[in-house]
mmCIF file of the N, C-alpha and C atoms, coordinates in Angstrom:
data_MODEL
# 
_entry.id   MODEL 
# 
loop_
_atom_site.group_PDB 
_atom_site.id 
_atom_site.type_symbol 
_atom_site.label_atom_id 
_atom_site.label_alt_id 
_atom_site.label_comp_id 
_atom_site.label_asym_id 
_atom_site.label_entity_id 
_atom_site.label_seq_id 
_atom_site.pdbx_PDB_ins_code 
_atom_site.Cartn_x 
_atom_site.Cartn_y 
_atom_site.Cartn_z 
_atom_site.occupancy 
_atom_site.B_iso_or_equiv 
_atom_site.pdbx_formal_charge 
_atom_site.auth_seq_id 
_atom_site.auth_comp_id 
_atom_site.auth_asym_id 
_atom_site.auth_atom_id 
_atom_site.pdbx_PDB_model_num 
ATOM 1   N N  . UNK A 1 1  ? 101.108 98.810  107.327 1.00 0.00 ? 1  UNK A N  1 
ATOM 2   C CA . UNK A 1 1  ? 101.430 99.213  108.683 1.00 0.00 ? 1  UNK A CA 1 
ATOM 3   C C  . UNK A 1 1  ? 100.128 99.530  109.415 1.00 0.00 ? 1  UNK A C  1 
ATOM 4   N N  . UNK A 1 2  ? 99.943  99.300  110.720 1.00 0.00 ? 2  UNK A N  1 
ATOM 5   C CA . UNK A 1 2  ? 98.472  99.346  111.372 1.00 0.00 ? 2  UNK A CA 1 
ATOM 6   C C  . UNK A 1 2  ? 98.137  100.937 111.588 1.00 0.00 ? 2  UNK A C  1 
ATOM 7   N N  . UNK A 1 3  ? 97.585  101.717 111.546 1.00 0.00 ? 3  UNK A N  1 
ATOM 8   C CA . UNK A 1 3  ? 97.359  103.136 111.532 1.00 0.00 ? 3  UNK A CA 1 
ATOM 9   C C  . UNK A 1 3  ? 97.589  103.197 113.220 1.00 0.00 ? 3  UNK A C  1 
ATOM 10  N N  . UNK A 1 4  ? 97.541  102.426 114.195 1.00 0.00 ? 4  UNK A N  1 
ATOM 11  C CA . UNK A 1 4  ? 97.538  102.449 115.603 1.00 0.00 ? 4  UNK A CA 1 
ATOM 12  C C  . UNK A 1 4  ? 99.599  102.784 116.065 1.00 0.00 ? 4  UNK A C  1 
ATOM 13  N N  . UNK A 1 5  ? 99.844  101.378 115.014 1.00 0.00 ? 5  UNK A N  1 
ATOM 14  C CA . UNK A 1 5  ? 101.540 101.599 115.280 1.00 0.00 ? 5  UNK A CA 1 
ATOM 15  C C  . UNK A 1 5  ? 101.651 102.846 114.782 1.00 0.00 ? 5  UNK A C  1 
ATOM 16  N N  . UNK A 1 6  ? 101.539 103.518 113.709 1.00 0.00 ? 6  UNK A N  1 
ATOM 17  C CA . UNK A 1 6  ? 102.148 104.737 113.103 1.00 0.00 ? 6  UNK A CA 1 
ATOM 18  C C  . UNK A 1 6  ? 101.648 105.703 114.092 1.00 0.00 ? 6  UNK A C  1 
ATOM 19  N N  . UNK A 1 7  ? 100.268 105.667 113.961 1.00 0.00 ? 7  UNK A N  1 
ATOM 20  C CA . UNK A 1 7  ? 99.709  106.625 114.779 1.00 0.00 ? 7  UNK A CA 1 
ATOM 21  C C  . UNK A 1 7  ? 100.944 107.085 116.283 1.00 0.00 ? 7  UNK A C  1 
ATOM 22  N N  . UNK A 1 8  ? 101.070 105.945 116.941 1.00 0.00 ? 8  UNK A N  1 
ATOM 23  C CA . UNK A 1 8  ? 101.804 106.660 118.081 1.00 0.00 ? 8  UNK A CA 1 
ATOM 24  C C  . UNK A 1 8  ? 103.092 106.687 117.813 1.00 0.00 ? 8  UNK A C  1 
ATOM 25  N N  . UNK A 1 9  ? 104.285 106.584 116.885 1.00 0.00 ? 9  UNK A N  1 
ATOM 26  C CA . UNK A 1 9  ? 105.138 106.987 116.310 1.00 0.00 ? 9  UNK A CA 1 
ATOM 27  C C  . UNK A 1 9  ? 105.106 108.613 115.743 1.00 0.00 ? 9  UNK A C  1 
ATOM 28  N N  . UNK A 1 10 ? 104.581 109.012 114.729 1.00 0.00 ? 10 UNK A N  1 
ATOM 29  C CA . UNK A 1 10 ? 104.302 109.839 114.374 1.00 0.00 ? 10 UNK A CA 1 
ATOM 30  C C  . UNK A 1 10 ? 103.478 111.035 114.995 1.00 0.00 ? 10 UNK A C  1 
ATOM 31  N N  . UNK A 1 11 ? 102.331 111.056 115.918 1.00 0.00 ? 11 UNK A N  1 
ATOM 32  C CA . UNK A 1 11 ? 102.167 111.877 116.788 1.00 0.00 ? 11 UNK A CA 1 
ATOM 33  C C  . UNK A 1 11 ? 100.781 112.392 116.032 1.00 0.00 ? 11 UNK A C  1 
ATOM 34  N N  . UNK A 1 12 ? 99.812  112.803 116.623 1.00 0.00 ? 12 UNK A N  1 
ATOM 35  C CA . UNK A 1 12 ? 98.502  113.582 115.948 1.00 0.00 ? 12 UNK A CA 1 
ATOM 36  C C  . UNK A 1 12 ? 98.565  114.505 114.921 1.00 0.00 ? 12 UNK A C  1 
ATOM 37  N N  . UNK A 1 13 ? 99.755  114.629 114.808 1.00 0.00 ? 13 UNK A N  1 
ATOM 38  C CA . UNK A 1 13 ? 100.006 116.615 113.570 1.00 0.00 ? 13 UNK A CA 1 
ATOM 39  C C  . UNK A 1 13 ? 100.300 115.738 112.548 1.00 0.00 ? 13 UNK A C  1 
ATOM 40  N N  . UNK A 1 14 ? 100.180 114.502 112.421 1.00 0.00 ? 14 UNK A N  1 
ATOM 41  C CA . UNK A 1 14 ? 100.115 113.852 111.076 1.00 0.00 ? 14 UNK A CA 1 
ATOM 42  C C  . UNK A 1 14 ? 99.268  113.662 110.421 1.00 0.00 ? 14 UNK A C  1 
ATOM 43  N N  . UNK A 1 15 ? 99.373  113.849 109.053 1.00 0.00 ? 15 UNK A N  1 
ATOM 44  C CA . UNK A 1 15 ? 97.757  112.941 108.376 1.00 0.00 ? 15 UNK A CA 1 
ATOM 45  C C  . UNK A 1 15 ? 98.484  111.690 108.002 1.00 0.00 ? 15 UNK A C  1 
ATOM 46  N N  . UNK A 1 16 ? 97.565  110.486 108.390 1.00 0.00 ? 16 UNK A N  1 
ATOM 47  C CA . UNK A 1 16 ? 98.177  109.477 107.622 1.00 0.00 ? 16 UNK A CA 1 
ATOM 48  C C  . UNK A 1 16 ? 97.010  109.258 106.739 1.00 0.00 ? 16 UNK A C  1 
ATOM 49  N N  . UNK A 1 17 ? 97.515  108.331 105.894 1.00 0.00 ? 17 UNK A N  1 
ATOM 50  C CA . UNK A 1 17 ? 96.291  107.866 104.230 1.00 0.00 ? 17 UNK A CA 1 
ATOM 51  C C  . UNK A 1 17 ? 96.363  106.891 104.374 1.00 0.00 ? 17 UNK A C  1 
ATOM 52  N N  . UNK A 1 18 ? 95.588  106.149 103.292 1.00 0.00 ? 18 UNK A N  1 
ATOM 53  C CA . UNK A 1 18 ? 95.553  104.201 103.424 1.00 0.00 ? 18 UNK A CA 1 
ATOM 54  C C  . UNK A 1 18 ? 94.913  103.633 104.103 1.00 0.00 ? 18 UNK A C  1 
ATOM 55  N N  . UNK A 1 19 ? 95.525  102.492 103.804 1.00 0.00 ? 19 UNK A N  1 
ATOM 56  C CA . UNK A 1 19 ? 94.816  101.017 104.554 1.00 0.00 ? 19 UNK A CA 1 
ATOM 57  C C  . UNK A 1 19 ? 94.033  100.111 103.928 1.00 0.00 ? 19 UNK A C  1 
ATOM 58  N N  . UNK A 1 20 ? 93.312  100.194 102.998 1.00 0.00 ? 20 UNK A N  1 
ATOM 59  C CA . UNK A 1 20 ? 92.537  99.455  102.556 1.00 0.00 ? 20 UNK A CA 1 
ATOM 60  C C  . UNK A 1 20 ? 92.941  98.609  101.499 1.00 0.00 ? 20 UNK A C  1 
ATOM 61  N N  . UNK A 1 21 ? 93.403  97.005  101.671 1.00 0.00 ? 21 UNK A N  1 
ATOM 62  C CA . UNK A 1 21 ? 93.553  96.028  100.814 1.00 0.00 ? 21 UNK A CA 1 
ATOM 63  C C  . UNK A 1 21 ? 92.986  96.380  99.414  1.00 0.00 ? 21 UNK A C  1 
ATOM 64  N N  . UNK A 1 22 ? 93.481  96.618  98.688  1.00 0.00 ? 22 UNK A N  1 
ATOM 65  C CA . UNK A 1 22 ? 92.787  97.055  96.763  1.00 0.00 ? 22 UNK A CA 1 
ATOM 66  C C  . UNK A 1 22 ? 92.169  95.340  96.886  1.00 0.00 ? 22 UNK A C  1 
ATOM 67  N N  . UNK A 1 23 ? 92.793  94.297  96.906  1.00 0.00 ? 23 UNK A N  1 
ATOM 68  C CA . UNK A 1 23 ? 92.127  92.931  96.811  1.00 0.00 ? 23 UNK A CA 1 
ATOM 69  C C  . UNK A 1 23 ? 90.563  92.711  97.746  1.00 0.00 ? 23 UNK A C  1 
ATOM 70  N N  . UNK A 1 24 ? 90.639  93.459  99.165  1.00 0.00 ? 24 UNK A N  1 
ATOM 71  C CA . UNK A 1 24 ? 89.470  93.322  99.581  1.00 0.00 ? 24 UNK A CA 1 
ATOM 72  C C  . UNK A 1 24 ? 88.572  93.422  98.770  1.00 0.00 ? 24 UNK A C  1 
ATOM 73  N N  . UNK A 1 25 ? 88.364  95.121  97.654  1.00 0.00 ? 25 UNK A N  1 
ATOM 74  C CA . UNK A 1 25 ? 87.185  95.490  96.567  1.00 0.00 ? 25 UNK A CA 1 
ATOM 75  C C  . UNK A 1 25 ? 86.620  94.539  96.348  1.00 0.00 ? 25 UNK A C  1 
ATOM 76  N N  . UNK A 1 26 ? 87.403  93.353  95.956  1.00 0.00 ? 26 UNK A N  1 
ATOM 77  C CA . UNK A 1 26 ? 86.852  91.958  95.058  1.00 0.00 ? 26 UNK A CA 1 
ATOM 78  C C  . UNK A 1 26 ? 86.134  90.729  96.061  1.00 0.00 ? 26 UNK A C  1 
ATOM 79  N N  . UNK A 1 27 ? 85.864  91.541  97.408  1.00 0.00 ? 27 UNK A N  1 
ATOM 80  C CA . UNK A 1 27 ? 84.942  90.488  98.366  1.00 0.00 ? 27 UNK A CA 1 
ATOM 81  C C  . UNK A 1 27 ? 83.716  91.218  97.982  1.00 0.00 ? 27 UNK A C  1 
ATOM 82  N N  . UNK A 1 28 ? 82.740  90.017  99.024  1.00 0.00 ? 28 UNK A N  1 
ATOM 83  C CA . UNK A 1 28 ? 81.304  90.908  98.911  1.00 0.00 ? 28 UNK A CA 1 
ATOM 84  C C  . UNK A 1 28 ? 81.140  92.274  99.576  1.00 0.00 ? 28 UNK A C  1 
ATOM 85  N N  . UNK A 1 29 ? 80.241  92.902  99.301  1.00 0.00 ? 29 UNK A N  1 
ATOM 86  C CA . UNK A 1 29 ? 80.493  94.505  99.460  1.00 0.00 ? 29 UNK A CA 1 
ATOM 87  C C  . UNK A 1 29 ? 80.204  94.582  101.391 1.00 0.00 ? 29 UNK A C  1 
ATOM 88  N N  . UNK A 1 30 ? 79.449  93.677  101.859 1.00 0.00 ? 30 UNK A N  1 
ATOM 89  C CA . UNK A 1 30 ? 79.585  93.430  103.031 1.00 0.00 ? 30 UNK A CA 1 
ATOM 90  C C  . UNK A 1 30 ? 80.474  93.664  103.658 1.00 0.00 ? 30 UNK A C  1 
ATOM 91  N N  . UNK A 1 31 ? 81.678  92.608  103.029 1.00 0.00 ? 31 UNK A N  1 
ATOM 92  C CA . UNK A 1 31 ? 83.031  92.688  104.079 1.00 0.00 ? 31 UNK A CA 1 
ATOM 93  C C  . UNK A 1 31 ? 83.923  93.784  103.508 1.00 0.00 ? 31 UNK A C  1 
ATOM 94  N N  . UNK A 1 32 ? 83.762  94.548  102.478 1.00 0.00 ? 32 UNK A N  1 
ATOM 95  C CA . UNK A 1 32 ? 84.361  95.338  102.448 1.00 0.00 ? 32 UNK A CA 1 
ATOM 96  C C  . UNK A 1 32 ? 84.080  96.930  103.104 1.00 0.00 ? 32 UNK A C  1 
ATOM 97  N N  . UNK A 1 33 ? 82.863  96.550  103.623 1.00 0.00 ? 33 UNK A N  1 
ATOM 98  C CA . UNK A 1 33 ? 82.386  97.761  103.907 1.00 0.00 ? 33 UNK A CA 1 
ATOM 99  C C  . UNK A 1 33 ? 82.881  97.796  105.568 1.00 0.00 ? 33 UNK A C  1 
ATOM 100 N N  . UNK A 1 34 ? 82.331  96.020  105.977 1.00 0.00 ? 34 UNK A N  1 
ATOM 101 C CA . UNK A 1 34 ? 83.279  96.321  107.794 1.00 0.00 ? 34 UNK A CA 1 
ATOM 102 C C  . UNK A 1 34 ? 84.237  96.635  107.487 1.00 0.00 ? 34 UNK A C  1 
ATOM 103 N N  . UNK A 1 35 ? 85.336  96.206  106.420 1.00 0.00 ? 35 UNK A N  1 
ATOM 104 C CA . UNK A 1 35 ? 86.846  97.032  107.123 1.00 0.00 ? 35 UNK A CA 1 
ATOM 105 C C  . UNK A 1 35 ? 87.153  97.736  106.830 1.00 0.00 ? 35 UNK A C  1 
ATOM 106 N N  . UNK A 1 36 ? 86.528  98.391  106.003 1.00 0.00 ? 36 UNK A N  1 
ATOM 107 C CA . UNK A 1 36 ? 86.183  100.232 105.325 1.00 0.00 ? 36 UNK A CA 1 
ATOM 108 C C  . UNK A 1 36 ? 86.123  100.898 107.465 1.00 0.00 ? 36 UNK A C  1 
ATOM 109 N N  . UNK A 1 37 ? 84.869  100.294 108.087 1.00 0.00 ? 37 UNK A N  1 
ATOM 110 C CA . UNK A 1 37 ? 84.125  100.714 108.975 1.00 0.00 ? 37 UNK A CA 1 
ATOM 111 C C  . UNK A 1 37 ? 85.557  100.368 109.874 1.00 0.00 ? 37 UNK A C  1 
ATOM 112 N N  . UNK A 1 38 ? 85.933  99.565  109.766 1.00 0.00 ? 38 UNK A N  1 
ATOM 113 C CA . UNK A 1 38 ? 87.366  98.949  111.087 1.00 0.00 ? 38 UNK A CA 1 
ATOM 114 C C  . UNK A 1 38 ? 88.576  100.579 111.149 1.00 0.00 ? 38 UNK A C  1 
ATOM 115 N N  . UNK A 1 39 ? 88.825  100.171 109.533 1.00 0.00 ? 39 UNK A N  1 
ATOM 116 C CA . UNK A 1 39 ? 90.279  101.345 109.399 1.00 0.00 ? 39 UNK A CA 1 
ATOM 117 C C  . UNK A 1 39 ? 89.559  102.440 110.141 1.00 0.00 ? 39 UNK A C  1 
ATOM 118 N N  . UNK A 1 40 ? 88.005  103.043 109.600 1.00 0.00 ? 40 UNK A N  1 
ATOM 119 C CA . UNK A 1 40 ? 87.862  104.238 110.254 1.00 0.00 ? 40 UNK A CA 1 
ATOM 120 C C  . UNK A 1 40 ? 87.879  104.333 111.460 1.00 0.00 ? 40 UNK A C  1 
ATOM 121 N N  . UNK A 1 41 ? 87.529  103.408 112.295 1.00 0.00 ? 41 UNK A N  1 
ATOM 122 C CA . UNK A 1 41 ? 86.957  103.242 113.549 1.00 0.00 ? 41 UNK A CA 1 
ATOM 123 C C  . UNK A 1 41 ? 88.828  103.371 114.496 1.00 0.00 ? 41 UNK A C  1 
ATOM 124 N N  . UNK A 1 42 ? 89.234  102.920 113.709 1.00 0.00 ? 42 UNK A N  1 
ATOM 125 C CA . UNK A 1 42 ? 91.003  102.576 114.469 1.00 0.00 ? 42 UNK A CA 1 
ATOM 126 C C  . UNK A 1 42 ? 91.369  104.380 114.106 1.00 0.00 ? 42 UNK A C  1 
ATOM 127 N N  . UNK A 1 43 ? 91.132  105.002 113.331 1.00 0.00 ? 43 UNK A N  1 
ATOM 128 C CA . UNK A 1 43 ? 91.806  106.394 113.288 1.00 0.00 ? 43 UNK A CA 1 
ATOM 129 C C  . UNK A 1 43 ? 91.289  107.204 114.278 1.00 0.00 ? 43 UNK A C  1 
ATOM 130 N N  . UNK A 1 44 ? 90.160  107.288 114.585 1.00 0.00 ? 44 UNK A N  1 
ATOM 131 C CA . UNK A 1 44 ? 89.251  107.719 116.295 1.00 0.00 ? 44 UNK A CA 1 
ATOM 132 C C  . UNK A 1 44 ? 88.931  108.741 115.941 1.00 0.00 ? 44 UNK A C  1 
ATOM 133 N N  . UNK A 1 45 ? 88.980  109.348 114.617 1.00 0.00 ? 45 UNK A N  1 
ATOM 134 C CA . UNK A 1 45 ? 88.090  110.904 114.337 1.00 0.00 ? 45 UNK A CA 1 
ATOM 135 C C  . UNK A 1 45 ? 89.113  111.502 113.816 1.00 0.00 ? 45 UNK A C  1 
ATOM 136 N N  . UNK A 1 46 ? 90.568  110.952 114.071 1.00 0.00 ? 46 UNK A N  1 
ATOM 137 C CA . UNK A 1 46 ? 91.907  111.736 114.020 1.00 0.00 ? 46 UNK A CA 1 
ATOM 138 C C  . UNK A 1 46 ? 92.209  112.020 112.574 1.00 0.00 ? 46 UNK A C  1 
ATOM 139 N N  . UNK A 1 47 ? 93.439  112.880 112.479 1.00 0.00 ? 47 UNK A N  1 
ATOM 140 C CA . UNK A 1 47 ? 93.434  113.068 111.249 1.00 0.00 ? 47 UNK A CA 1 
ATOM 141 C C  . UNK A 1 47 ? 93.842  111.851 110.026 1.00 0.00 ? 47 UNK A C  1 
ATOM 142 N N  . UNK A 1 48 ? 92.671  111.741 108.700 1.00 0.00 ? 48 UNK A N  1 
ATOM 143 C CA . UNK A 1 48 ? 93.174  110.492 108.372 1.00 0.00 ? 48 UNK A CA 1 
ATOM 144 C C  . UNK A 1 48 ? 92.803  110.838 106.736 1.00 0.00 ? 48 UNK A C  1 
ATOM 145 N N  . UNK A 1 49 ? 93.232  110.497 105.786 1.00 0.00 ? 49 UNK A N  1 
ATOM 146 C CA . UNK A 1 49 ? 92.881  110.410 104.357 1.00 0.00 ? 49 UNK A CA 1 
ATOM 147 C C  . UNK A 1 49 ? 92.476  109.242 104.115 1.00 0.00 ? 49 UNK A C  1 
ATOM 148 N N  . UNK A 1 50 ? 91.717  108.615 103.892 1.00 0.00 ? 50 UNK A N  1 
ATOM 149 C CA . UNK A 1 50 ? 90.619  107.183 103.463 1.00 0.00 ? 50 UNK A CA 1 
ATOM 150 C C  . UNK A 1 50 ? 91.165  106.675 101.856 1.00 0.00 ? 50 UNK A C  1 
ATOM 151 N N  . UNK A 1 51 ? 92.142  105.908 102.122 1.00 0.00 ? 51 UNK A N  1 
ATOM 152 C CA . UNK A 1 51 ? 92.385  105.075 99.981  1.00 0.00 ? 51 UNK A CA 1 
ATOM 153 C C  . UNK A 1 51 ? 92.652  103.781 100.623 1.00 0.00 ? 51 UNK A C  1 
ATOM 154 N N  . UNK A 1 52 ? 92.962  103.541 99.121  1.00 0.00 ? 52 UNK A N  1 
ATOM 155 C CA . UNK A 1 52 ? 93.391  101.892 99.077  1.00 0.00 ? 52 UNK A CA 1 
ATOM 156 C C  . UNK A 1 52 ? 95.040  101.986 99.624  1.00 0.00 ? 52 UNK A C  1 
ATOM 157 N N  . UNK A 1 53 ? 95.393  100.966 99.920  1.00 0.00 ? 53 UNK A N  1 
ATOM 158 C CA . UNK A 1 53 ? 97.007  100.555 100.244 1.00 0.00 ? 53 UNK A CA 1 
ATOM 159 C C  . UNK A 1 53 ? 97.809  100.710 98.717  1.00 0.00 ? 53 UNK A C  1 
ATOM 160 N N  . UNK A 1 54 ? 97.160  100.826 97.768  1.00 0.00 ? 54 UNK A N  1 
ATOM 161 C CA . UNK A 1 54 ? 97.557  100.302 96.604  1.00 0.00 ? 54 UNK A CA 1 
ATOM 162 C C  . UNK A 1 54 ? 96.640  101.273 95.616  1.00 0.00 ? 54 UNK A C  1 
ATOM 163 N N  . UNK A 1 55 ? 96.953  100.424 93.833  1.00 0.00 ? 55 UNK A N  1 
ATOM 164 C CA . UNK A 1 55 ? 95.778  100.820 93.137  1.00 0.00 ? 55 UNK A CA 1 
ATOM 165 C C  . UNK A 1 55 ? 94.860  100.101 93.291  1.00 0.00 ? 55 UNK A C  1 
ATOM 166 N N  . UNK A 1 56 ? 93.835  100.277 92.357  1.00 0.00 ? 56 UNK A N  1 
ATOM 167 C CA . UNK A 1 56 ? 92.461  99.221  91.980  1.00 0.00 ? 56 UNK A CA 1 
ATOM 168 C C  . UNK A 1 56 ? 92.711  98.488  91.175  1.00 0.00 ? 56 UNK A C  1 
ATOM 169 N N  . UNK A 1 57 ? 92.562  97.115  91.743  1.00 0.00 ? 57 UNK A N  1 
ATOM 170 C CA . UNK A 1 57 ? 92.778  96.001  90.133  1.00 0.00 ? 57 UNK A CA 1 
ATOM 171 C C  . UNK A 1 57 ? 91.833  95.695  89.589  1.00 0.00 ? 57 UNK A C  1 
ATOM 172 N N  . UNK A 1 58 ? 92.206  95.652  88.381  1.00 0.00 ? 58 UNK A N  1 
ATOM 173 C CA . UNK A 1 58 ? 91.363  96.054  87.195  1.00 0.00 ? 58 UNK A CA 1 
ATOM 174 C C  . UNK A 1 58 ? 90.443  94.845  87.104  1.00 0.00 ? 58 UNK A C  1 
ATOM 175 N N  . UNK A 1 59 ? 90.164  94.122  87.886  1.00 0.00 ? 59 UNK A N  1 
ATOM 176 C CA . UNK A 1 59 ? 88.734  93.295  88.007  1.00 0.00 ? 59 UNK A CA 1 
ATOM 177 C C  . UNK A 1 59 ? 87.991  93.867  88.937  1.00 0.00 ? 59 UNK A C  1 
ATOM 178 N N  . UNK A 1 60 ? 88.596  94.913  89.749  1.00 0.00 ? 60 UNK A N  1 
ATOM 179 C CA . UNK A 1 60 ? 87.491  95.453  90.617  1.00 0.00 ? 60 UNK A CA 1 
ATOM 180 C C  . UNK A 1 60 ? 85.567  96.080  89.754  1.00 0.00 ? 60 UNK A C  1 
ATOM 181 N N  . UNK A 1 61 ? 84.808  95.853  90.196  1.00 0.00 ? 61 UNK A N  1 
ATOM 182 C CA . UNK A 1 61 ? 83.605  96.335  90.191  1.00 0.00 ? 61 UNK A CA 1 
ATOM 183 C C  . UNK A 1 61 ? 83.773  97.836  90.548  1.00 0.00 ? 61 UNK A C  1 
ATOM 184 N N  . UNK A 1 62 ? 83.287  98.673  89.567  1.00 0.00 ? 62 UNK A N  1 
ATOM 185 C CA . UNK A 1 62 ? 83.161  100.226 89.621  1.00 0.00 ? 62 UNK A CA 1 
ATOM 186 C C  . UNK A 1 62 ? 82.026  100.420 91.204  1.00 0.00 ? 62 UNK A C  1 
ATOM 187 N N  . UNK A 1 63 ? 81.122  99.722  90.997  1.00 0.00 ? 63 UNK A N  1 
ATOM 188 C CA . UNK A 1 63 ? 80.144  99.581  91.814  1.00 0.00 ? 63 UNK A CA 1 
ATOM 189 C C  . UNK A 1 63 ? 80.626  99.430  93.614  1.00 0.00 ? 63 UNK A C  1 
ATOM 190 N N  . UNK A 1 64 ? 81.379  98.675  93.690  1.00 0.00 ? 64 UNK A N  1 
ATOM 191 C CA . UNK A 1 64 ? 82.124  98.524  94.886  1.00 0.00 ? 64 UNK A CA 1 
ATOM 192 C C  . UNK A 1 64 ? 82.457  99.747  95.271  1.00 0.00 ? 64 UNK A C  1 
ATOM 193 N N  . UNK A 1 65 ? 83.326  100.181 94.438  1.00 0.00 ? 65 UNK A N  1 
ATOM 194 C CA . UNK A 1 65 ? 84.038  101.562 94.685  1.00 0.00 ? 65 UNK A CA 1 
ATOM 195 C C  . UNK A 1 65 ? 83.105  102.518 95.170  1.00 0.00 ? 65 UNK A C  1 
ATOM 196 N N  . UNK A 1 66 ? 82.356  102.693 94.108  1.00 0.00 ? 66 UNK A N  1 
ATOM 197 C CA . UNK A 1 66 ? 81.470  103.637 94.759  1.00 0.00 ? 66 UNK A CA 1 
ATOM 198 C C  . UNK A 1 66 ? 80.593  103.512 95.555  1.00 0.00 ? 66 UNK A C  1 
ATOM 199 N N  . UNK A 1 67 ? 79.995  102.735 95.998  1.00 0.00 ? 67 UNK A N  1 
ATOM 200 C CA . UNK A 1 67 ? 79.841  102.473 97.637  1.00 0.00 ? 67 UNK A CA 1 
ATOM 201 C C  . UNK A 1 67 ? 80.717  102.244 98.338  1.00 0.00 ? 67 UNK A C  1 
ATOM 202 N N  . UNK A 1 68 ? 82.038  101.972 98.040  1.00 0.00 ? 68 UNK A N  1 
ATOM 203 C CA . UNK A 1 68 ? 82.909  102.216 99.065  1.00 0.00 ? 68 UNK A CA 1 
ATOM 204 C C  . UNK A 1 68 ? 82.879  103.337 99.783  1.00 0.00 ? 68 UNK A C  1 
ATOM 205 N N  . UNK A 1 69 ? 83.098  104.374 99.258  1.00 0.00 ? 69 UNK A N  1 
ATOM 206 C CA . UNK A 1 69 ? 83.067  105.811 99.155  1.00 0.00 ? 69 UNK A CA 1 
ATOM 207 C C  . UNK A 1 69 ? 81.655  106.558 99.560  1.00 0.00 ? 69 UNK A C  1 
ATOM 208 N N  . UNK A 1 70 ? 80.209  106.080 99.847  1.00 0.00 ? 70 UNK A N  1 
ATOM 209 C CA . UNK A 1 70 ? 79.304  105.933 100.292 1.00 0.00 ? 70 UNK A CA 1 
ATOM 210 C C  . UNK A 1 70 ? 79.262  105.848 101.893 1.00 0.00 ? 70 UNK A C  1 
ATOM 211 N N  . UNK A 1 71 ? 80.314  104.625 102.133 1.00 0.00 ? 71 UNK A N  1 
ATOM 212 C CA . UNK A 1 71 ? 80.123  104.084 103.202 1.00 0.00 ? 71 UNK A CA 1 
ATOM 213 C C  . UNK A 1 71 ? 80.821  104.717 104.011 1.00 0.00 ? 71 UNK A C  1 
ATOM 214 N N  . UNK A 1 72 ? 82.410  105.273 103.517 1.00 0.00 ? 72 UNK A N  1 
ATOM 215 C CA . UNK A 1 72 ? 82.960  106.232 103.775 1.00 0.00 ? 72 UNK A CA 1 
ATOM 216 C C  . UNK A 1 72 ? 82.358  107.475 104.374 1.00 0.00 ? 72 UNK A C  1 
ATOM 217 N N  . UNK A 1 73 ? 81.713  108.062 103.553 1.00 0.00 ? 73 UNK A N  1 
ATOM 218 C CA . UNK A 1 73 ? 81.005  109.168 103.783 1.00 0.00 ? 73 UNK A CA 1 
ATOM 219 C C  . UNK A 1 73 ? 79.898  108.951 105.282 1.00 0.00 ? 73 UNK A C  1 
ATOM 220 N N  . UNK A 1 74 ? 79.051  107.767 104.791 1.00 0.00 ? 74 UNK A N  1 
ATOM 221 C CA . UNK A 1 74 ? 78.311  107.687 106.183 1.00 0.00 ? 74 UNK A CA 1 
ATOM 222 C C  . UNK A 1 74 ? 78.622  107.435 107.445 1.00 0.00 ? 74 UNK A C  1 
ATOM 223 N N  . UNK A 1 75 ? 80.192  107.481 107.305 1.00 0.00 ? 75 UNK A N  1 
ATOM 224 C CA . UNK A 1 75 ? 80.972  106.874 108.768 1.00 0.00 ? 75 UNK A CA 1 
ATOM 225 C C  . UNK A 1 75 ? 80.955  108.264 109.342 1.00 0.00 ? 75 UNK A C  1 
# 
C-alpha cells in the first residue's frame, strides 16, 4: 500500500511501518538505497517505522542490510 494512500486515510496520530520490497536487498546497493531514500522522502518527517514489507530472503547479503540501515540513519 503507498504510505501517501494510507497516510491520508489514517490521519498523522498513526505510525505506519514498511515499505521496502525484501527482493529489492538483492539489487545493487545503489538502487536500494534510492528507494530506501524514496519511502523516506514520501513519509515527510511524519511518523514512520522504516522495515521491509516482508522478511529477508535468505540470499540477501548481510552487507546490504547493514547499509541499509546506514542509509536509513543518514536520511
Amino acid at each position: 500500500v503507498p504510505l501517501d494512500w494510507a497516510r491520508a486515510r489514517l490521519g498523522d496520530g498513526v505510525v505506519l511501518q514498511g515499505n521496502l520490497d525484501p527482493a529489492l536487498c538483492l539489487a545493487q546497493f545503489e538502487v536500494v538505497r534510492e528507494r530506501a531514500h524514496e519511502i523516506l522522502d514520501e513519509t515527510g518527517g511524519r511518523r514512520h517505522v522504516f522495515n521491509l514489507g516482508h522478511g529477508v530472503l535468505p540470499s540477501t547479503d548481510p552487507d546490504t542490510l547493514a547499509r541499509l540501515v546506514e542509509a536509513v540513519h543518514e536520511w
